[in-house]
MOPAC internal coordinates of N, CA, C and O (Angstrom, degrees):
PM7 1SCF
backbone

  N    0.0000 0     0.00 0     0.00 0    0    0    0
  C    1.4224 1     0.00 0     0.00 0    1    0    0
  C    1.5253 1   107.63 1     0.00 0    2    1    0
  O    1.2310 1   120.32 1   -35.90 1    3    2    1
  N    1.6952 1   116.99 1   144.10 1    3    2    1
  C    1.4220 1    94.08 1  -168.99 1    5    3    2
  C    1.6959 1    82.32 1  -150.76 1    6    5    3
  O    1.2310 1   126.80 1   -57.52 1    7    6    5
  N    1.6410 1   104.53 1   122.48 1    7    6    5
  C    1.3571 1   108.34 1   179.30 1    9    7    6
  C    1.4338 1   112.89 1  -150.38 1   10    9    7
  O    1.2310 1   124.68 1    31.25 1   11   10    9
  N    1.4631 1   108.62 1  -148.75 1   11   10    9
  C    1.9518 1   111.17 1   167.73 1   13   11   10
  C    1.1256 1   103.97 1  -107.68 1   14   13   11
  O    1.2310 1   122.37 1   -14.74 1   15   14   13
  N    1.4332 1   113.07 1   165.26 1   15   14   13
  C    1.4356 1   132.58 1  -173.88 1   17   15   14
  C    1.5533 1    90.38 1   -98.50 1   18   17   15
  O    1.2310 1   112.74 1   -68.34 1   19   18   17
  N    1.5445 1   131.32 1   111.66 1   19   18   17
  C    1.6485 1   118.07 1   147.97 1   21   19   18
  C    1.1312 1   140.69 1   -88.17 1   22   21   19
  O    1.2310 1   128.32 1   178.04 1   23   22   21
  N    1.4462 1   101.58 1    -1.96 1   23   22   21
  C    1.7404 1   111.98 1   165.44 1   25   23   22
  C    1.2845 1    95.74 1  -158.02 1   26   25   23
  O    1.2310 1   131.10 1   -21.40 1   27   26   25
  N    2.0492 1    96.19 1   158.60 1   27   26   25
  C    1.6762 1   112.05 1  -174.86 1   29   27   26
  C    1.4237 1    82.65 1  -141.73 1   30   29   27
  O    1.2310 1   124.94 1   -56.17 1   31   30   29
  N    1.5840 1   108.11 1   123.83 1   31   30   29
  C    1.7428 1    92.82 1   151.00 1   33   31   30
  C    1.4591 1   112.40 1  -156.24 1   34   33   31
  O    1.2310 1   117.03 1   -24.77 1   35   34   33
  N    0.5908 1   123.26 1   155.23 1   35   34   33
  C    1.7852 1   119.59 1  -168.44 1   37   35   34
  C    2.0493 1   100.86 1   -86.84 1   38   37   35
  O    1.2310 1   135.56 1   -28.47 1   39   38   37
  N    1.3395 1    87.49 1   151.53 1   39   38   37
  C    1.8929 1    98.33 1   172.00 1   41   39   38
  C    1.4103 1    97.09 1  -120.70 1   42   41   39
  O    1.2310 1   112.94 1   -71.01 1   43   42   41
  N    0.8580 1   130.95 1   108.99 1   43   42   41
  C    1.4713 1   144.00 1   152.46 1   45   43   42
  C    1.6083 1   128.02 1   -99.29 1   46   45   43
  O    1.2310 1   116.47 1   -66.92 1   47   46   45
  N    1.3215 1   124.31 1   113.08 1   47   46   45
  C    1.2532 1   131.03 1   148.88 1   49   47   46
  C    2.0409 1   120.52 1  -100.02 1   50   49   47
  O    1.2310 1   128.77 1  -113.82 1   51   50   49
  N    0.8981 1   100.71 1    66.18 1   51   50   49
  C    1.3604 1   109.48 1  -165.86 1   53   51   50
  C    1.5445 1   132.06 1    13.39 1   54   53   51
  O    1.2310 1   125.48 1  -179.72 1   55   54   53
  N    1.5447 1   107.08 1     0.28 1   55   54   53
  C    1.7506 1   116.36 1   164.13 1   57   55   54
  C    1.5388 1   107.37 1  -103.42 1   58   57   55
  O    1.2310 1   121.69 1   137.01 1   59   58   57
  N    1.8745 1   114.37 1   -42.99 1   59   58   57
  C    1.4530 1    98.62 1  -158.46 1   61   59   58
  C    1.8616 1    90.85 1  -135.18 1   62   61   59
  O    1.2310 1   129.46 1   -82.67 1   63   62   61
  N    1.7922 1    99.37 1    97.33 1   63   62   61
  C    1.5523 1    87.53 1   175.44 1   65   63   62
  C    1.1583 1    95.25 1   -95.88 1   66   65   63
  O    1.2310 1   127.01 1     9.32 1   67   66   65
  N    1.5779 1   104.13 1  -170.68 1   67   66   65
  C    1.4831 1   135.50 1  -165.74 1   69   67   66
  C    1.5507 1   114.63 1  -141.24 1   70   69   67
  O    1.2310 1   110.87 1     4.36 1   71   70   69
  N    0.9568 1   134.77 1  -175.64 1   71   70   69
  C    1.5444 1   145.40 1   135.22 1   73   71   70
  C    1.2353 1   124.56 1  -152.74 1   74   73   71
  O    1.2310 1   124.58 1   -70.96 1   75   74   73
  N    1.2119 1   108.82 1   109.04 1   75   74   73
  C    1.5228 1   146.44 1   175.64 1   77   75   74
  C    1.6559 1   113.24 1   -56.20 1   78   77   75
  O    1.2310 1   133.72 1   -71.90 1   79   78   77
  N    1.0139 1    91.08 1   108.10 1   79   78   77
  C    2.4723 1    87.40 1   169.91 1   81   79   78
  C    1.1846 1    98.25 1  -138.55 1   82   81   79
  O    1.2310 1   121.16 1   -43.71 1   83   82   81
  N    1.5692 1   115.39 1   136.29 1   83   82   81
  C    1.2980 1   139.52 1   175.04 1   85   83   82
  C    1.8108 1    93.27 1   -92.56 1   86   85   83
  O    1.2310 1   119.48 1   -71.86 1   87   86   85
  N    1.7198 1   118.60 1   108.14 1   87   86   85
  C    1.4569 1   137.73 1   165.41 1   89   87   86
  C    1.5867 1   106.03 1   -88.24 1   90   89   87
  O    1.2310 1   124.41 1   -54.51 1   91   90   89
  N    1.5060 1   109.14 1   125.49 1   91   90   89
  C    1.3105 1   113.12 1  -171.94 1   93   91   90
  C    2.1536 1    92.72 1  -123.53 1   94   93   91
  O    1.2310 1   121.44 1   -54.39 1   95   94   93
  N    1.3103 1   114.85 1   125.61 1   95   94   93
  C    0.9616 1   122.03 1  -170.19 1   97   95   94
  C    1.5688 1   117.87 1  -123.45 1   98   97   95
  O    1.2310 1   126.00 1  -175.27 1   99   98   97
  N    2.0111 1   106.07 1     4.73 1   99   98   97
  C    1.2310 1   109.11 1   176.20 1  101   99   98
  C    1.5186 1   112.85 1   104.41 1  102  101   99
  O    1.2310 1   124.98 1   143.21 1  103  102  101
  N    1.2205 1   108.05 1   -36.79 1  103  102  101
  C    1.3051 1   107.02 1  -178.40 1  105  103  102
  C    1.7188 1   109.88 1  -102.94 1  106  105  103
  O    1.2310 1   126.40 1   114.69 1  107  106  105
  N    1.3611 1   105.30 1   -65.31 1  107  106  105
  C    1.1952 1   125.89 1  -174.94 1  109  107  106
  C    1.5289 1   122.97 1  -132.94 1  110  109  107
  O    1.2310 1   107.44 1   -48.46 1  111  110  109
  N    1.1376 1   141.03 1   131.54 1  111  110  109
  C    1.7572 1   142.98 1  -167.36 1  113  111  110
  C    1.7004 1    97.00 1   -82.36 1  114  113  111
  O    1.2310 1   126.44 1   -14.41 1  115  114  113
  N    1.3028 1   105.22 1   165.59 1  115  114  113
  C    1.5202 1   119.81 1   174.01 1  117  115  114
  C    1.1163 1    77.49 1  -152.46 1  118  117  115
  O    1.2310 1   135.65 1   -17.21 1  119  118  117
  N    1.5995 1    87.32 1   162.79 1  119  118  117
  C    1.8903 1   123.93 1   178.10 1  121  119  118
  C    1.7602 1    88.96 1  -102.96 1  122  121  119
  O    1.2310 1   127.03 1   -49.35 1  123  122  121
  N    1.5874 1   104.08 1   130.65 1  123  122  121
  C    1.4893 1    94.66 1   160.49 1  125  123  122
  C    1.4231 1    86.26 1  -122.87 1  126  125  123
  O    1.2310 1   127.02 1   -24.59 1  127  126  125
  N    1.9011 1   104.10 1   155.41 1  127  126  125
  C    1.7685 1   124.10 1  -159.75 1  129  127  126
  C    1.6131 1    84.66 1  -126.86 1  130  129  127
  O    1.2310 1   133.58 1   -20.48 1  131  130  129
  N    1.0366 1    91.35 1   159.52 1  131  130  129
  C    1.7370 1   110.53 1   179.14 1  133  131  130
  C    1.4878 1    89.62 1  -158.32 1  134  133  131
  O    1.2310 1   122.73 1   -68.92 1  135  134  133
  N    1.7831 1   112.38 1   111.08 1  135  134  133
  C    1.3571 1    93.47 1  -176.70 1  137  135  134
  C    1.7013 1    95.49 1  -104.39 1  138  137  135
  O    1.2310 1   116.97 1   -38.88 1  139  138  137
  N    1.5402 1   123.37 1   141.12 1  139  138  137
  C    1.2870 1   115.65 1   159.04 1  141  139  138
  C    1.4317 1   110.84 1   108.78 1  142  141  139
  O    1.2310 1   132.02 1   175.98 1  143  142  141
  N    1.6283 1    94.39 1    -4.02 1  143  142  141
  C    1.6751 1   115.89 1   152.69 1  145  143  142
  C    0.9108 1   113.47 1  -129.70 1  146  145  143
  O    1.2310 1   134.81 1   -27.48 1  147  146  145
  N    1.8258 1    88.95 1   152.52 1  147  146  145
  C    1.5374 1   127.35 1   175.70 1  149  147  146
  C    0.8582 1   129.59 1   -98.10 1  150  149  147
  O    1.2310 1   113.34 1   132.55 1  151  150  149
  N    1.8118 1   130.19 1   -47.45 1  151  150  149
  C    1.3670 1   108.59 1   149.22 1  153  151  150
  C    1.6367 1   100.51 1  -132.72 1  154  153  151
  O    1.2310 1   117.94 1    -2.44 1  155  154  153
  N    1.4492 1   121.53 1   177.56 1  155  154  153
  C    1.1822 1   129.97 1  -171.21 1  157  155  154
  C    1.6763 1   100.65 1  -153.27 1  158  157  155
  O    1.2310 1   128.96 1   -60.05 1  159  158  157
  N    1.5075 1   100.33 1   119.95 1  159  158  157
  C    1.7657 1   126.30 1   171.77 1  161  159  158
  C    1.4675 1   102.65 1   -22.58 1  162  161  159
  O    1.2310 1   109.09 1   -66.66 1  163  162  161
  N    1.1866 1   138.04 1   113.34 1  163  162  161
  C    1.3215 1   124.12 1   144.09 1  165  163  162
  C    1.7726 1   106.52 1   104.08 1  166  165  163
  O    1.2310 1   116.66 1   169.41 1  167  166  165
  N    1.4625 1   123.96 1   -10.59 1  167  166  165
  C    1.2632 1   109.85 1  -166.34 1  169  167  166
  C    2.0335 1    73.45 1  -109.42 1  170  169  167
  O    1.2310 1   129.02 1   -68.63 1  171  170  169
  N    1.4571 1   100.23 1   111.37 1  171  170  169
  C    1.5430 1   113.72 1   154.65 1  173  171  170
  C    1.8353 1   120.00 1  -147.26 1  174  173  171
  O    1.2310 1   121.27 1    -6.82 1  175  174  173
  N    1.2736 1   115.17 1   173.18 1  175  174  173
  C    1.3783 1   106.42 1  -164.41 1  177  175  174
  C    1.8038 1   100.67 1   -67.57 1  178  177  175
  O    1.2310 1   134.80 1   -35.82 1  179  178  177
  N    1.3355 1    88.97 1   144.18 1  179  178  177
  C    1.7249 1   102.99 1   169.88 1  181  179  178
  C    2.1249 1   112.66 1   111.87 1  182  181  179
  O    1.2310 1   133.42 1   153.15 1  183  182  181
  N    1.6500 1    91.66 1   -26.85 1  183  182  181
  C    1.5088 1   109.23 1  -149.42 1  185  183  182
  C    1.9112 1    82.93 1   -79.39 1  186  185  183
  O    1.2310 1   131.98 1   -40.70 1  187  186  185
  N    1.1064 1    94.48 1   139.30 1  187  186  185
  C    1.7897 1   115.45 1   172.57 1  189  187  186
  C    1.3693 1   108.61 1   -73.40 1  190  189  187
  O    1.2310 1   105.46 1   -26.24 1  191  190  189
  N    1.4193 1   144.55 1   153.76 1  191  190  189
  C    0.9209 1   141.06 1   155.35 1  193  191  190
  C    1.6247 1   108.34 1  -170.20 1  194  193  191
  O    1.2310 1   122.63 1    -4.93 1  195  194  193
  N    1.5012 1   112.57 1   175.07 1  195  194  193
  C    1.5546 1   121.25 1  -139.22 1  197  195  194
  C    2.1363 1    64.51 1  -117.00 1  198  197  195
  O    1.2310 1   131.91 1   -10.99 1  199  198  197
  N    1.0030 1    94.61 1   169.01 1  199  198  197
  C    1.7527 1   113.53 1   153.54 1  201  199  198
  C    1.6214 1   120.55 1  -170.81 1  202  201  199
  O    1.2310 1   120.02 1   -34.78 1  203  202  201
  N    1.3703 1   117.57 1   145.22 1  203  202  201
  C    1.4622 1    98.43 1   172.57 1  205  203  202
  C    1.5512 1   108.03 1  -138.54 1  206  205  203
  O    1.2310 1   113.28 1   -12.43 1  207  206  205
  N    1.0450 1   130.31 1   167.57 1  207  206  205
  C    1.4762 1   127.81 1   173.08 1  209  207  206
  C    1.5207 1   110.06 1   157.21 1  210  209  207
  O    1.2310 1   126.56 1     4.04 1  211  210  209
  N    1.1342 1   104.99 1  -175.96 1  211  210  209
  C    1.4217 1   129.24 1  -177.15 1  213  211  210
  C    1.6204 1   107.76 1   -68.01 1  214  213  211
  O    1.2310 1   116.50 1   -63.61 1  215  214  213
  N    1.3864 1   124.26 1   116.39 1  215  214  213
  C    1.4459 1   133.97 1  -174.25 1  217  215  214
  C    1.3620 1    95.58 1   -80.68 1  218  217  215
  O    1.2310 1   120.71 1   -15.62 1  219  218  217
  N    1.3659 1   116.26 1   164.38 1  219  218  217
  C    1.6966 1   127.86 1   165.87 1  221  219  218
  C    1.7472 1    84.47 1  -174.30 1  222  221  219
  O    1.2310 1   138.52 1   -24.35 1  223  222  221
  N    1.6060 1    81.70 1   155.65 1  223  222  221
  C    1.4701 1   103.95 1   154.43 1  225  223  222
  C    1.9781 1   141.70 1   -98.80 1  226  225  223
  O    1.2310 1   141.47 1   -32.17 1  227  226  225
  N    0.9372 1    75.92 1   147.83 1  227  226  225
  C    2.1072 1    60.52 1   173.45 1  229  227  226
  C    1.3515 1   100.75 1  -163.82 1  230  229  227
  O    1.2310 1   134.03 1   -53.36 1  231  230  229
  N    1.3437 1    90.47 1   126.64 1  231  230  229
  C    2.4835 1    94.08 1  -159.92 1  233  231  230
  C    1.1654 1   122.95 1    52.27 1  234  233  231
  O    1.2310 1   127.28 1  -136.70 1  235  234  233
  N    1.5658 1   103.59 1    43.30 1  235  234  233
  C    1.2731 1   111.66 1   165.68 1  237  235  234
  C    1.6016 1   111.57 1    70.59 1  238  237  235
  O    1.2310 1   117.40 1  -164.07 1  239  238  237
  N    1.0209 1   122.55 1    15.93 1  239  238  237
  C    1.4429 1   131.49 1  -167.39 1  241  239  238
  C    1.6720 1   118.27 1  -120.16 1  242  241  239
  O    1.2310 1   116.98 1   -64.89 1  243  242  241
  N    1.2244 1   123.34 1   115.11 1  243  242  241
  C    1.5383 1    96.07 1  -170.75 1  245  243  242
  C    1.3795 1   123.72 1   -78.06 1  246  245  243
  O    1.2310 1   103.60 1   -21.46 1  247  246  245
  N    0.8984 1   147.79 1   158.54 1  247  246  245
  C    1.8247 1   161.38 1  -168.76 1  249  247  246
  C    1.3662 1   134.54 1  -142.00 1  250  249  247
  O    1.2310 1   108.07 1   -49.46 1  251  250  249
  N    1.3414 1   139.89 1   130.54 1  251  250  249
  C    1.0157 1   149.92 1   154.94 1  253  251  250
  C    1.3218 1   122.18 1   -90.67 1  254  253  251
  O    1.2310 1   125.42 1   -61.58 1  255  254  253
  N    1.8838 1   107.19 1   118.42 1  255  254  253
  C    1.6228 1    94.50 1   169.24 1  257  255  254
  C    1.5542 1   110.99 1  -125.53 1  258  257  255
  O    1.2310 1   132.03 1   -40.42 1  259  258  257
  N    1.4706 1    94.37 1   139.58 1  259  258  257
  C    0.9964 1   119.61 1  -159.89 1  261  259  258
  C    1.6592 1   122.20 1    43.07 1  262  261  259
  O    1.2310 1   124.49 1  -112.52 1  263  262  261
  N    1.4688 1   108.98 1    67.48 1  263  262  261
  C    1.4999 1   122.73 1   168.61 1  265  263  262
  C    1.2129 1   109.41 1   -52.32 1  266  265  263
  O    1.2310 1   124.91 1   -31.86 1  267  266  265
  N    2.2144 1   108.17 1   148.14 1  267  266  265
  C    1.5965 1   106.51 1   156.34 1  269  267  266
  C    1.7392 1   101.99 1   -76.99 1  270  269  267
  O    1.2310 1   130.33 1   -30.14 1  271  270  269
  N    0.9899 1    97.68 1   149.86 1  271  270  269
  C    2.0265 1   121.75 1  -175.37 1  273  271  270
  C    1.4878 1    94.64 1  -127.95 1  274  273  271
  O    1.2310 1   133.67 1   -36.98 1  275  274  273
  N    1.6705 1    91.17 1   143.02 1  275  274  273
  C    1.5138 1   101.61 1   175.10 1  277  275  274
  C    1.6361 1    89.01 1  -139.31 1  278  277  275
  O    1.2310 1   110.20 1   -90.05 1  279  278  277
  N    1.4203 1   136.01 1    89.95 1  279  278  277
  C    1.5652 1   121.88 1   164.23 1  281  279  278
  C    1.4621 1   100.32 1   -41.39 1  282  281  279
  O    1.2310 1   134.15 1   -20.77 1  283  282  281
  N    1.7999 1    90.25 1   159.23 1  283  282  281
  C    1.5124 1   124.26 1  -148.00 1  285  283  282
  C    1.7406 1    91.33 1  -138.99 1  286  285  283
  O    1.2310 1   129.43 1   -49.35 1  287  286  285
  N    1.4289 1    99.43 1   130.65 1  287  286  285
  C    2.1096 1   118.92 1   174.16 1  289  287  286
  C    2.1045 1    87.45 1   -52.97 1  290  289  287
  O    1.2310 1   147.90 1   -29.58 1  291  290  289
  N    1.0288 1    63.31 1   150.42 1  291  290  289
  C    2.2317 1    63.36 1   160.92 1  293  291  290
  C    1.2993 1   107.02 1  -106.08 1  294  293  291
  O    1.2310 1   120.97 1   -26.51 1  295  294  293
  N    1.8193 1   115.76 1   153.49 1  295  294  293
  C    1.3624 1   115.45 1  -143.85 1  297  295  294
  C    1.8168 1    91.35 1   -91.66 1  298  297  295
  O    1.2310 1   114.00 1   -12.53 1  299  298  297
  N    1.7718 1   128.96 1   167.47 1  299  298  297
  C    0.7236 1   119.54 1  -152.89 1  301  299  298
  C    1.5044 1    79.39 1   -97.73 1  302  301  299
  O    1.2310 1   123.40 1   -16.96 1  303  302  301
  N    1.5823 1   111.08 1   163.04 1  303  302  301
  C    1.6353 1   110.24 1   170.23 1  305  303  302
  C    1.1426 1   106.18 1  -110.41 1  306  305  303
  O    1.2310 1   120.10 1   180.00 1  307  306  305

């Protein structure tokens, strides 16, 4: 799947964080999870990127945890 990131924000309870990004691909958003990070080079709102992995749901919502990511050039306008 290869889209924009519209939100980045970290979940932290000071033993088990996360980072949360809302992937918008045009059709439909996914949650991508990164569990056990806090922040990661290059994944911020706006930035394009490829992801692939194993889908699941949780609240009816689909999710990725801990996707492979490949950042993406930004497209020319």
């Amino acid at each position: 799947m290869v889209g924009r990131l519209r939100s980045v924000e970290l979940s932290s309870n000071d033993a088990d964080a996360t980072l949360q990004a809302e992937l918008y691909d045009g059709t439909e958003g996914v949650t991508l999870i990164w569990v056990g990070r806090r922040r990661i080079a290059g994944i911020e709102p706006g930035r394009r990127i490829k992801v692939r992995g194993r889908v699941a749901l949780r609240d009816g919502q689909k999710v990725l945890y801990n996707p492979y990511y490949e950042l993406r050039q930004a497209s020319a306008s």
